[in-house]
C-alpha positions in Angstrom: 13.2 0.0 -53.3 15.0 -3.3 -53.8 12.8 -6.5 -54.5 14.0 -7.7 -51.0 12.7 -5.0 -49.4 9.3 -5.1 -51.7 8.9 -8.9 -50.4 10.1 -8.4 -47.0 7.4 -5.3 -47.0 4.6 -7.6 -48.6 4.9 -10.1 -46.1 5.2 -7.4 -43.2 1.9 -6.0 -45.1 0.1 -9.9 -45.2 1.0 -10.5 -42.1 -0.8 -7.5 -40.1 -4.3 -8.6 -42.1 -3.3 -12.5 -41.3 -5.8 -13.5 -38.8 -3.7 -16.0 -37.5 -1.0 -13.4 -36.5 -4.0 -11.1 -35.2 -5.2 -13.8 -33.0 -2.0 -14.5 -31.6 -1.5 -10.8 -31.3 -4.7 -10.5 -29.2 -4.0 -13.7 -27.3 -0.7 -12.5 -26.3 -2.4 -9.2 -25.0 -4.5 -10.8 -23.0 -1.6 -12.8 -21.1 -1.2 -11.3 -17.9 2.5 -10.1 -17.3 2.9 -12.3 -14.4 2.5 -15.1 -17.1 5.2 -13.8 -19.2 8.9 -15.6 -19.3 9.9 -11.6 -20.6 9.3 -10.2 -16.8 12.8 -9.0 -15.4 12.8 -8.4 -12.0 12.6 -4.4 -11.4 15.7 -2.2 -10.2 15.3 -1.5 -6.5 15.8 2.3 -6.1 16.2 4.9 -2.8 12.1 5.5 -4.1 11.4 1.9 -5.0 9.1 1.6 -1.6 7.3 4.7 -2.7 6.1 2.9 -5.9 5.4 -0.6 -3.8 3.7 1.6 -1.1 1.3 3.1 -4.2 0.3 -0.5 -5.1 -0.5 -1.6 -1.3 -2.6 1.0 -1.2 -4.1 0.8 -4.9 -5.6 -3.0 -3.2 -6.3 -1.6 0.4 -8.8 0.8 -2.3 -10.0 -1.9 -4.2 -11.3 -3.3 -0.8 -12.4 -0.8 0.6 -15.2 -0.2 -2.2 -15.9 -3.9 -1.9 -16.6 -4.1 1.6 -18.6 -0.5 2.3 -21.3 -1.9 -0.2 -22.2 -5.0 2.6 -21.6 -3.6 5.3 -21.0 0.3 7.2 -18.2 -1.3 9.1 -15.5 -0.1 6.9 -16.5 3.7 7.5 -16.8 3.2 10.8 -14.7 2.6 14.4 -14.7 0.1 16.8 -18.2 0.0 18.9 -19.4 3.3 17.4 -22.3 4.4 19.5 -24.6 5.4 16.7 -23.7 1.6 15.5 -23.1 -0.6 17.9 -24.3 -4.0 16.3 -22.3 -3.4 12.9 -19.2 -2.3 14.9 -19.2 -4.2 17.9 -16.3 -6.5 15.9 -12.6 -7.1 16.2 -12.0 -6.1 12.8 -12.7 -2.4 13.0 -9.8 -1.8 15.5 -6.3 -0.7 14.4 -4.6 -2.0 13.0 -6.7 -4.3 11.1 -9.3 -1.7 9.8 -6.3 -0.3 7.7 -7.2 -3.6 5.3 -9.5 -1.5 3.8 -9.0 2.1 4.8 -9.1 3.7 1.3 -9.0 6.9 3.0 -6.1 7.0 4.3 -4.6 5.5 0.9 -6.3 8.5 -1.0 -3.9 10.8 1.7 -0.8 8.4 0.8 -1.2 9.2 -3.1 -1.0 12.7 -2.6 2.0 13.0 -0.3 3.7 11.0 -2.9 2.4 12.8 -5.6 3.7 16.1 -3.9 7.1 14.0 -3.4 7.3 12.6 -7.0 6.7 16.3 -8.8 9.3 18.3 -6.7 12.0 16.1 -6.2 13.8 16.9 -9.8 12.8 20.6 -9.7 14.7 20.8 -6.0 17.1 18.7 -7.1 17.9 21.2 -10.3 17.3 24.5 -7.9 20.3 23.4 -5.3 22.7 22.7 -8.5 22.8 26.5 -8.9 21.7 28.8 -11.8 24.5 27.1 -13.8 20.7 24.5 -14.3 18.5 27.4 -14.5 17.9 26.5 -17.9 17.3 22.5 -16.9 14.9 23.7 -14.5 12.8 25.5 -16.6 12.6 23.2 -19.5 12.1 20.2 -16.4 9.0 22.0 -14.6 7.8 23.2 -18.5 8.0 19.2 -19.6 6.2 18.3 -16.2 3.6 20.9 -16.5 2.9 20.2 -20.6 2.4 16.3 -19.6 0.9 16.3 -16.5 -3.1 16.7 -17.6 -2.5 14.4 -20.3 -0.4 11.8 -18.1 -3.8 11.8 -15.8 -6.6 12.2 -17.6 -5.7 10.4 -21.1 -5.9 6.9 -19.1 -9.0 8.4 -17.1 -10.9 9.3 -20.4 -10.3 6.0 -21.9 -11.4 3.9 -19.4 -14.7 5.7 -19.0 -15.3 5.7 -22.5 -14.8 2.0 -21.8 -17.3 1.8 -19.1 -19.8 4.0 -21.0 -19.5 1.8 -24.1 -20.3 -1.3 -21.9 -23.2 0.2 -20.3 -24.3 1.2 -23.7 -24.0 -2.8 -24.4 -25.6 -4.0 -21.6 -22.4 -4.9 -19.5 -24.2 -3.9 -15.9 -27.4 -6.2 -16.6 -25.8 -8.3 -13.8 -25.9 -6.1 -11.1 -28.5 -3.3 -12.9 -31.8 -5.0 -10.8 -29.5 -5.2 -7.7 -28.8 -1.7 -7.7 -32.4 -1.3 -8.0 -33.4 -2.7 -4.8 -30.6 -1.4 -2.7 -31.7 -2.0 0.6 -32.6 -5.5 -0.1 -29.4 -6.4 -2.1 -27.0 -4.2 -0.2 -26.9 -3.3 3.2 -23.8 -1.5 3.3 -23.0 2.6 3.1 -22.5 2.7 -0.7 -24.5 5.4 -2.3 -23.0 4.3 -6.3 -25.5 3.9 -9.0 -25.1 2.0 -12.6 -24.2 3.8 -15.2 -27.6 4.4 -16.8 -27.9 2.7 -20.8 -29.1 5.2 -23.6 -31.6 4.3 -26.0 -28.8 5.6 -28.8 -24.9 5.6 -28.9 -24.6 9.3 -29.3 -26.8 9.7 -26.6 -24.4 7.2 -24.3 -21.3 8.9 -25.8 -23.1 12.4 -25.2 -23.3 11.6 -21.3 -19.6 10.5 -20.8 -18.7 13.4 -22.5 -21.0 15.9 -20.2 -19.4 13.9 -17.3 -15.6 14.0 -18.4 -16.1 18.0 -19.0 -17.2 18.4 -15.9 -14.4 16.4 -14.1 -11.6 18.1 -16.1 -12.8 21.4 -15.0 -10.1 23.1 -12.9 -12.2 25.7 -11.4 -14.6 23.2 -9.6 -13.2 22.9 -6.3 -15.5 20.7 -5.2 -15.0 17.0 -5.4 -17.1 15.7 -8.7 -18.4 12.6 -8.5 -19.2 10.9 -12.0 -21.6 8.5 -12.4 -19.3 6.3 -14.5 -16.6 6.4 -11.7 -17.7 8.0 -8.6 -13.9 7.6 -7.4 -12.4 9.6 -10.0 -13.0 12.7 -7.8 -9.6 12.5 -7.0 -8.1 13.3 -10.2 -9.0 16.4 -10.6 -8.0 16.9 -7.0 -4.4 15.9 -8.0 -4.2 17.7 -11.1 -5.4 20.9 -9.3 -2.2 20.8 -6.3 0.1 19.6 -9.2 -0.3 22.8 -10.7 -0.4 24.9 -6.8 2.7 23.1 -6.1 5.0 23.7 -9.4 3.7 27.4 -9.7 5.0 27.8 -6.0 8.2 26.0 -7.5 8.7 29.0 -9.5 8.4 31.2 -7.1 10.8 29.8 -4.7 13.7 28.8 -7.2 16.1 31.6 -7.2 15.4 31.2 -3.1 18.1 29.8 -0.3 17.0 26.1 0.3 16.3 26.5 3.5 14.0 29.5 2.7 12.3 26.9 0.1 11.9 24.4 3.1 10.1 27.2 5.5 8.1 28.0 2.9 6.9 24.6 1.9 6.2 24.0 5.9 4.2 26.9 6.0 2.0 26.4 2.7 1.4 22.9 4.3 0.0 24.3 7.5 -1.7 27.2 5.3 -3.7 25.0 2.8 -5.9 23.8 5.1 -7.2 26.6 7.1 -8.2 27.4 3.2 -10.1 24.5 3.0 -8.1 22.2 1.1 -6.8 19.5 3.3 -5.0 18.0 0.3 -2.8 20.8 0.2 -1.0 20.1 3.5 -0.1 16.3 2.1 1.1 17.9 -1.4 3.7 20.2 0.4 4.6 18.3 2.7 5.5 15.3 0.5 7.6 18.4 -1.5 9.0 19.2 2.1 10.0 16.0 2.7 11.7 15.9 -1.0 13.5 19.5 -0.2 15.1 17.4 3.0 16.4 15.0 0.9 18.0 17.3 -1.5 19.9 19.4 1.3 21.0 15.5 3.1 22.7 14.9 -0.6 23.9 18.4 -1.2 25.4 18.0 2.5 27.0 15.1 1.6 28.0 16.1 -1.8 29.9 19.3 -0.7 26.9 21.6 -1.6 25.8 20.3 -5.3 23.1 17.9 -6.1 23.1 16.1 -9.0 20.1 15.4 -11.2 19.8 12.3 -11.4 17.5 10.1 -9.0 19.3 7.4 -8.5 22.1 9.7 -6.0 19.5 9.2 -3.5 20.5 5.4 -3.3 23.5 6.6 -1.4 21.9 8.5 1.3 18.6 6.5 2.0 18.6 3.2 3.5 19.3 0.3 0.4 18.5 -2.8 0.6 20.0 -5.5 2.8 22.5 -7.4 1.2 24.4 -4.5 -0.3 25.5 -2.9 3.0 28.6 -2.5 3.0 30.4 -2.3 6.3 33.8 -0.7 7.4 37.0 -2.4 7.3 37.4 -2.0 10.5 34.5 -2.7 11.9 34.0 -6.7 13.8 32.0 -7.8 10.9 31.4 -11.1 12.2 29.9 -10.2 15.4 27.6 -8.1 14.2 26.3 -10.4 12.2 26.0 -13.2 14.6 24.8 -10.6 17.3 21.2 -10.8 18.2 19.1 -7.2 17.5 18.1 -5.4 20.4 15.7 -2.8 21.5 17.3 0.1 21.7 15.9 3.5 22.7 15.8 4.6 18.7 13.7 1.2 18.0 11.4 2.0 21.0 10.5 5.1 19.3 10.4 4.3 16.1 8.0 1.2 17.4 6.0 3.9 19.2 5.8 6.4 16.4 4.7 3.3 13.7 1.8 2.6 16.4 1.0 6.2 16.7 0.6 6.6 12.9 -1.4 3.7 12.8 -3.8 4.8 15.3 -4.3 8.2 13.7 -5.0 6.4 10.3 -7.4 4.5 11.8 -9.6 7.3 12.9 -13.2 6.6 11.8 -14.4 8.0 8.1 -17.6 8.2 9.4 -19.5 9.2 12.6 -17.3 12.3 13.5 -20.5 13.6 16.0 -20.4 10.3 18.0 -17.2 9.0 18.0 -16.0 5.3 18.9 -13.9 5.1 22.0 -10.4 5.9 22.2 -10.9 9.0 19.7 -13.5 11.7 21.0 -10.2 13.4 22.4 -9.1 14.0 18.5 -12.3 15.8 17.8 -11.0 18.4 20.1 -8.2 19.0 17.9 -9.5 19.2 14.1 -9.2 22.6 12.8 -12.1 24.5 11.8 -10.6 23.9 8.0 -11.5 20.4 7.9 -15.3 21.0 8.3 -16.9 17.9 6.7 -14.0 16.2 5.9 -12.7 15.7 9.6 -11.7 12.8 9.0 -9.0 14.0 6.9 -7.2 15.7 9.7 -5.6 12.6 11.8 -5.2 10.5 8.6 -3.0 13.0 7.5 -0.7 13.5 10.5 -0.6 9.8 10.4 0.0 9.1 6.8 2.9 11.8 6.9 4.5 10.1 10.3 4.3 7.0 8.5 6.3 8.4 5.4 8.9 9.6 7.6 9.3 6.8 9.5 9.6 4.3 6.0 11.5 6.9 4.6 14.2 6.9 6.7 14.1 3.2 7.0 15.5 1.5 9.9 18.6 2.5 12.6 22.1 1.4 10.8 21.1 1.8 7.5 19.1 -1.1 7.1 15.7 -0.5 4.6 13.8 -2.5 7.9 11.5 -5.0 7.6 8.2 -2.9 6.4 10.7 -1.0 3.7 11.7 -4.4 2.3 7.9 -5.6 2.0 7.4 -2.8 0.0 10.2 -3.5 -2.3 9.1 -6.6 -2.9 8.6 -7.7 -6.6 4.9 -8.7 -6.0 4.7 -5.2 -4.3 6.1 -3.1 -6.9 4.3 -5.1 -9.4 1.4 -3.7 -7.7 2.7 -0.4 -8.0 3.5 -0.5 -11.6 -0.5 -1.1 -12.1 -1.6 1.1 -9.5 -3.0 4.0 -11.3 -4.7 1.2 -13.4 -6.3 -0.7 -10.4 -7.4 2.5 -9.7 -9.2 3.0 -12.7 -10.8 0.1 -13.4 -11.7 -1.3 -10.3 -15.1 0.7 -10.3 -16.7 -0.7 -13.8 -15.4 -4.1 -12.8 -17.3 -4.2 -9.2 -20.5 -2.8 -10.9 -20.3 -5.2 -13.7 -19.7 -8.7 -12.1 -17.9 -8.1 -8.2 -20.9 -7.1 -6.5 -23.0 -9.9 -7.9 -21.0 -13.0 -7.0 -21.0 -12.8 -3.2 -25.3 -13.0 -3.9 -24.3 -16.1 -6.2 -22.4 -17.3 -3.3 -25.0 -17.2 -0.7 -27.9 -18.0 -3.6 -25.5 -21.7 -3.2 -25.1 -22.3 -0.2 -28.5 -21.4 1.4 -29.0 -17.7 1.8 -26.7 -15.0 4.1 -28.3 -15.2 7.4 -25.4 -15.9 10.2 -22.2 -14.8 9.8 -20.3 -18.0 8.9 -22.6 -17.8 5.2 -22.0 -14.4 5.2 -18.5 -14.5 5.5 -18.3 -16.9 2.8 -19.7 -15.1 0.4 -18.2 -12.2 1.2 -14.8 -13.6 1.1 -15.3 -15.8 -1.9 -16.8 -12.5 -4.0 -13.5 -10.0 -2.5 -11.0 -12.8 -3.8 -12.7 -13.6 -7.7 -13.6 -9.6 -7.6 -9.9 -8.6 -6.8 -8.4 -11.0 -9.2 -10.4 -9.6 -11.8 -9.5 -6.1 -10.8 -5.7 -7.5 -11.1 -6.1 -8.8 -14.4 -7.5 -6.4 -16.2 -5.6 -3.2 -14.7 -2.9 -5.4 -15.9 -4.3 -5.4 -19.1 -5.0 -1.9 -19.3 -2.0 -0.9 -17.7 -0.1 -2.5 -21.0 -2.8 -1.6 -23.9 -3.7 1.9 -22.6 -1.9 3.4 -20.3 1.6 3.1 -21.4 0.3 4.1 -24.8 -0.8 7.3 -23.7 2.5 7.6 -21.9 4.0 7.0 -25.3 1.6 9.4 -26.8 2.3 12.3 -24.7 6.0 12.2 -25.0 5.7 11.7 -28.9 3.5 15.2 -28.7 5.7 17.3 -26.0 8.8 16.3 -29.0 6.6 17.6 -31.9 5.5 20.5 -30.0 8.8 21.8 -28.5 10.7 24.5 -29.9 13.6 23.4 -31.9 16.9 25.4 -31.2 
């Protein structure tokens, strides 16, 4: 070692222990990315409005558990007869109750989910057996990484929340949740995470709960107490697996057995019970169309890589190109009509936003203008009937934004979602999702209170409304903020983390 590189390693060496640069270090973590002059404006892809749709739907979540602590009238439909004061509001009709319909959102991740794990398998099986070999190490990789890639993040953050409650984080809200019914008048059955007298015994109680949620054989959903939402996790861990074991079974097949196959597991799954198996194959349906439109296209080979897609999905307006030949200055002065195509696809986006809409809650007496539904549930979805119409409508929806609009044109609801606010949003979606719980209990549930402690009490709903809307913007911004945070610090460590163990783990050639 040269005395260059003994000073420049002395200073490198001072400079980790000087708290100057540690402060900085930690100041500069805390600066949300918005904030940053380093934020490049992200690559719009033929899946970019998947990854926007995820972070719509990681705030419609966020609002949902908000609002269903002060009120019922997020779980339930318009003039509900078992509730006709709490309902009997303009709100709770489509399509505005999809504001905060985290139910249907749940039902967007995993079609997505059964989208996002398929696609390069299918992609890999139409190449041929000449990427056999591809296709194996590709669903090997995704099935090494996958229970790290969701439950690293989820350990951490309730270690997080377990650690605050052991520090007294939820003394805010902790005589609030209390006295429920005098603090809370919504359907919200969450607790506090309880303090222990002693660390290990707070550390001793995560653990108990984290065992419990990683346990593959509980097909129930588990609720923890330091995240009652996490439930879902082990939901999409569990079909991750289903669906790339059925990917080995169907990879030497022709695609369109593959496709028949995947239709019929979708319409199997939930006469077993598991209504999240029908949005898991179908989103792996849906990716097995794709691959045969490109292979069509292609003269019978996919290739691998994701971004081919961009040339058989809509893109994004702007980079149309149009024939030679065609009167390019016409159609660009000509005013859009409604054609028979829009007119369906207008009906079919109505029609998916009714059947999202259907009630959470309430399935025995239904609110008008969805009794006939009921009719239709299968026996499958017993206590989760719910589930049934907010999938048909989650997966029409899909469709419809997945093809985009007549012409080739992304349309206007594929161009919100490929927004850069909106894929922003999606970037920090799984971390919205994680942190929004301990972030409500801690301080979000207490400020609407503060509110109304201000400005005279809740009574009427002008005061209520004010409170309620003041505590969903600070809460929400909060819950921005710090999934940001952790989204940076945690989560795309762990990312790091797992890739650096799948490359000390794999077998070297």
């Amino acid at each position: 070692m040269t005395a260059d590189g003994d000073s420049a390693r002395g200073l490198s060496s001072s400079a980790a222990w000087n708290p100057l640069w540690s402060a900085h270090r930690m100041l500069h973590a805390l600066k949300p990315t918005l904030l940053r002059n380093t934020v490049h404006p992200a690559k719009i892809t033929s899946t970019s409005w998947m990854d926007g749709l995820r972070g719509i739907c990681a705030v419609i979540v966020v609002n949902f558990h908000f609002l269903f602590t002060f009120s019922p009238l997020p779980t339930l439909g318009y003039r509900t007869p078992t509730h006709l004061t709490a309902s009997d509001h303009i709100a709770a009709l489509p399509p505005f109750c999809l504001l905060w319909d985290g139910a249907s959102c749940v039902n967007v991740f995993f079609a997505i989910a059964g989208y996002v794990c398929s696609f390069k398998a299918l992609q890999l099986m139409q190449s041929g057996t000449a990427c056999h070999a591809s296709l194996l190490q590709s669903l090997s990789s995704s099935v090494f990484r996958r229970a790290f890639r969701l439950y690293l993040p989820t350990l951490a953050m309730t270690l997080i929340t377990a650690l605050l409650a052991y520090m007294n984080g939820f003394t805010l809200t902790d005589i609030m949740f209390a006295n429920r019914k005098t603090w809370f008048r919504g359907v919200s059955s969450e607790v506090n995470v309880p303090r222990h007298d002693t660390l290990w015994g707070q550390v001793s109680f995560w653990a108990s709960e984290v065992w419990h949620l990683m346990n593959l054989w509980e097909f129930k959903p588990v609720y923890p107490v330091h995240d009652p939402h996490l439930w879902t996790i082990a939901y999409e861990y569990r079909m991750s697996l289903h669906l790339y074991m059925v990917l080995i079974a169907l990879a030497t097949c022709r695609p369109h057995v593959r496709m028949a196959l995947l239709c019929t597991l979708a319409t199997i799954y939930p006469a077993w019970h598991r209504w999240e198996g029908m949005l898991f194959f179908a989103g792996a349906a849906c990716a097995q169309w794709d691959v045969l439109r490109m292979s069509n296209s292609h003269g019978g080979h996919a290739t691998a890589k994701q971004g081919v897609l961009e040339e058989l999905l809509p893109i994004k307006e702007g980079s149309l190109a149009l024939s030679p030949g065609a009167p390019q200055r016409s159609r660009l002065l000509q005013p859009p009509r409604m054609t028979r195509t829009s007119l369906h696809r207008t009906a079919a986006y109505i029609s998916a936003m009714y059947l999202m809409s259907y009630p959470v809650s309430e399935f025995k007496n239904p609110s008008p203008g969805y009794a006939w539904i009921n009719t239709l549930i299968p026996s499958g979805y017993v206590h989760r009937e719910n589930k049934f119409p907010k999938s048909i409508g989650v997966l029409i929806l899909l469709y419809l934004l997945r093809d985009g609009a007549k012409g080739g044109k992304p349309g206007v609801w594929r161009s919100m979602l490929e927004s850069d606010l909106a894929l922003y949003l999606g970037r920090i979606s799984f971390a919205l999702y994680l942190v929004h719980a301990t972030i409500l209990h801690a301080i979000g549930y207490a400020i609407p209170h503060w509110v109304w402690s201000s400005i005279g009490g809740s009574e009427g709903m002008s005061r209520w409304m004010i409170g309620i809307t003041v505590g969903w913007t600070a809460s929400l911004v909060l819950c921005l903020y710090f999934a940001d945070l952790f989204h940076r610090e945690i989560e795309l460590r762990c990312v790091r983390c797992v890739k650096w163990l799948e490359d000390r783990c794999k077998a070297t050639e």
